[in-house]
C-alpha positions in Angstrom: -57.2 -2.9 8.9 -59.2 -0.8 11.0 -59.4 -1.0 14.7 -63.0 -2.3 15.4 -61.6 -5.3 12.8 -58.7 -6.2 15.2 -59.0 -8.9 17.6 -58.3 -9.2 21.1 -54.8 -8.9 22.4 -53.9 -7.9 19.3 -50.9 -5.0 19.3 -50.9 -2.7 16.6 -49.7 0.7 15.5 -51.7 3.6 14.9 -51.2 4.9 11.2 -54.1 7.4 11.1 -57.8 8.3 11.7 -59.8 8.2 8.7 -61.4 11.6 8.2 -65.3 12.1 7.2 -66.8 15.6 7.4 -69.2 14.5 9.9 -67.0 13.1 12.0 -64.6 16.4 12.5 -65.3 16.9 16.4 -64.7 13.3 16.9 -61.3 12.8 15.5 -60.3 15.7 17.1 -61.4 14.1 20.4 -59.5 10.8 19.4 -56.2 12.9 18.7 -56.5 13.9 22.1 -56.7 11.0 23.9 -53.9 9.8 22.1 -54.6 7.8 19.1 -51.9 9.5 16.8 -50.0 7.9 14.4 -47.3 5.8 15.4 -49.0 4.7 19.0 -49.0 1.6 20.3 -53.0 0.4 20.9 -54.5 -2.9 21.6 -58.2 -4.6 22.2 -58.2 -5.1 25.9 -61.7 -7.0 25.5 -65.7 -6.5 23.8 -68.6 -6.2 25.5 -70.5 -9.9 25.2 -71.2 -10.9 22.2 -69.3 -8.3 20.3 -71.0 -5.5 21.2 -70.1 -1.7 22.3 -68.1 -0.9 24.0 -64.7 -2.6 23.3 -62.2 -1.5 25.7 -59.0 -0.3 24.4 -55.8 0.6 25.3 -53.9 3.2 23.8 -50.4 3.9 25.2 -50.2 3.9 28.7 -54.1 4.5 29.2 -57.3 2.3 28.8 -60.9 3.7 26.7 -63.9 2.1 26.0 -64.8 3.0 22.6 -68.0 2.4 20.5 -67.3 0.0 17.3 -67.8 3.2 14.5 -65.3 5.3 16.5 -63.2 2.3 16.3 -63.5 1.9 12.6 -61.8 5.4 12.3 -58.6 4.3 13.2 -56.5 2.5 11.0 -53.8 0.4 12.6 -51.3 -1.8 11.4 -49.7 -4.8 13.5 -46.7 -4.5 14.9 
């Protein structure tokens, strides 16, 4: 499952970001804010009606992230 699929509350492990060559400069950026495999990450909470952002919590720290950056991250529940 990816991470725009999970729902809210929901804790899961990171197992890895799906890689697309145009989305190169945004993995990177979601490796550095943490979402590595093996991470702890959950959906805080969606904007209304399911919308962007969803706010999400990786680790120790809280992003909002659009739904297709979302779908990059495969997760598994823990």
């Amino acid at each position: 499952m990816n991470l725009d699929q999970a729902t809210n509350g929901q804790i899961l492990r990171v197992k890895r970001i799906h890689s697309l060559p145009q989305s190169t400069e945004l993995i990177h950026q979601l490796e550095d804010i943490g979402f590595i495999p093996g991470e702890q990450v959950s959906v805080l909470r969606r904007n209304i009606l399911g919308g962007d952002p969803m706010m999400i919590r990786v680790g120790t720290s809280t992003f909002a992230l659009r739904k297709n950056e979302a779908a990059l991250v495969e997760v598994e529940p823990l």
